[in-house]
C-alpha angles and dihedrals in degrees: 000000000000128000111265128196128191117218126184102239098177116048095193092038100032085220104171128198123202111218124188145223110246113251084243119042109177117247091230084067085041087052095042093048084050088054093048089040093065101042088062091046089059088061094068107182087342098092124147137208087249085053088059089039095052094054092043077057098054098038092051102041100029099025106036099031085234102292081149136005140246095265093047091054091054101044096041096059118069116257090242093068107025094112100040092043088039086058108039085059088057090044093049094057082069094048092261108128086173086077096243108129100191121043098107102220122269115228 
């Protein structure tokens, strides 16, 4: 099953809308999540608002196709779990539903 995430779409109403991952994601945007994935990693505790910003970025408009943008992603997930659920979508794109975008997988 694809990956889903919930964004409140309506801030008086808290009207949410579930959006899903398409069946069939191209391994040049899997490529390109593992590059940016990286790059975070590399941050270690060192990341910035423009790193979030920038995977927001990746997972609206290459994951998702833009069904919704960058700023709707942010602003549609609770503050609480903006990093963890910002993540896990970066991590999804590799087949890791655990949000780690990086660990390449062990066979």
């Amino acid at each position: 099953m694809a990956k889903s995430i919930e964004l409140v779409m309506n801030f008086e109403t808290g009207e949410k809308k579930e959006f899903f991952q398409p069946q069939h994601i191209k391994g040049s945007v899997a490529l390109e999540g593992l590059t940016l994935g990286k790059k975070i990693d590399k941050k270690g505790d060192n990341i910035e608002e423009k790193d979030i910003r920038e995977v927001a970025s990746f997972v609206a408009g290459k994951v998702y196709g833009g069904e919704f943008t960058a700023d709707q992603m942010i602003d549609g997930i609770h503050a609480n779990n903006l990093f963890e659920e910002v993540m896990s979508q970066l991590g999804s794109v590799l087949g890791d539903e655990s949000g780690n975008a990086t660990k390449a997988k062990k066979r």
